[in-house]
C-alpha positions in Angstrom: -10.2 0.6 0.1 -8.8 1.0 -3.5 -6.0 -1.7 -2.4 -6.0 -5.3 -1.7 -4.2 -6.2 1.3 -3.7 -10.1 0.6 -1.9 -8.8 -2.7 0.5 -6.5 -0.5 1.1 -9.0 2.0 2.1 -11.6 -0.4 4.4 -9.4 -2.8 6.4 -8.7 0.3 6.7 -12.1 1.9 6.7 -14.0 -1.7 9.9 -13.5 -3.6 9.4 -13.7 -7.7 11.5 -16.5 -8.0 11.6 -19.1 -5.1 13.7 -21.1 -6.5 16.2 -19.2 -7.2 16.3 -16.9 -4.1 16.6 -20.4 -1.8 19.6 -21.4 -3.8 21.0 -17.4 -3.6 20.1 -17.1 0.4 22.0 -21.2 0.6 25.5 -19.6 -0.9 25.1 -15.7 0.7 28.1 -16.3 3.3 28.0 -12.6 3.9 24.7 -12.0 4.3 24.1 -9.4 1.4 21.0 -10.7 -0.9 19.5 -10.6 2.4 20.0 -7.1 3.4 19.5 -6.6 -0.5 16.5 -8.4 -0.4 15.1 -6.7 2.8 15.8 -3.1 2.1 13.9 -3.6 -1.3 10.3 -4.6 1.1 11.2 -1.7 3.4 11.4 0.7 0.0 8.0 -1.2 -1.3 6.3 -1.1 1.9 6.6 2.5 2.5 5.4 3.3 -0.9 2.5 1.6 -0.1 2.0 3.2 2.8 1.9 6.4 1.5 0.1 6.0 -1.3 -2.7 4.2 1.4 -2.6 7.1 3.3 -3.0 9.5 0.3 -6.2 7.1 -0.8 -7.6 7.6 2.6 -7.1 11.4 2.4 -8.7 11.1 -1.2 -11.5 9.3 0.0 -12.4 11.7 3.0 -12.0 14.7 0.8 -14.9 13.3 -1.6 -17.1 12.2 1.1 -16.5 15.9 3.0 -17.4 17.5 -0.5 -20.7 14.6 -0.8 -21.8 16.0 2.8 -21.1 19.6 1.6 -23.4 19.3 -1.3 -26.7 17.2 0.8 -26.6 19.8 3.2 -26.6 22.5 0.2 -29.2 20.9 -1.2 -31.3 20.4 1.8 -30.8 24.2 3.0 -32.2 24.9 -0.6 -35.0 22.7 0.0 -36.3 24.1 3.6 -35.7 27.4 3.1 
């Protein structure tokens, strides 16, 4: 695939700043950097997963029109 999974994985477990988001979840009485913070993976993730899914549609498409064009070719060829 066109996509590295270990890269995905990590930029939605991995926050930019560790530091900083410890010290932020430590003081977040109410809970909101992390519903902040977890509604921002959920946006990322489903990118992702459509632009995986549109790659894998991609990807069959140009093998379908690779097949299309051997068996064109070998028609040609035999008869």
């Amino acid at each position: 695939m066109a996509y590295d999974t270990r890269k995905i994985a990590n930029s939605f477990s991995l926050p930019k700043r560790p530091f900083l988001s410890g010290v932020a979840s430590l003081v977040d009485f109410s809970g909101s950097y992390t519903r902040y913070y977890a509604k921002q993976i959920l946006d990322r993730s489903d990118a992702d997963a459509i632009r995986a899914d549109w790659e894998a549609v991609g990807a069959s498409l140009w093998w379908a029109i690779g097949q299309h064009k051997e068996n064109e070719i070998e028609e040609s060829l035999s008869g």
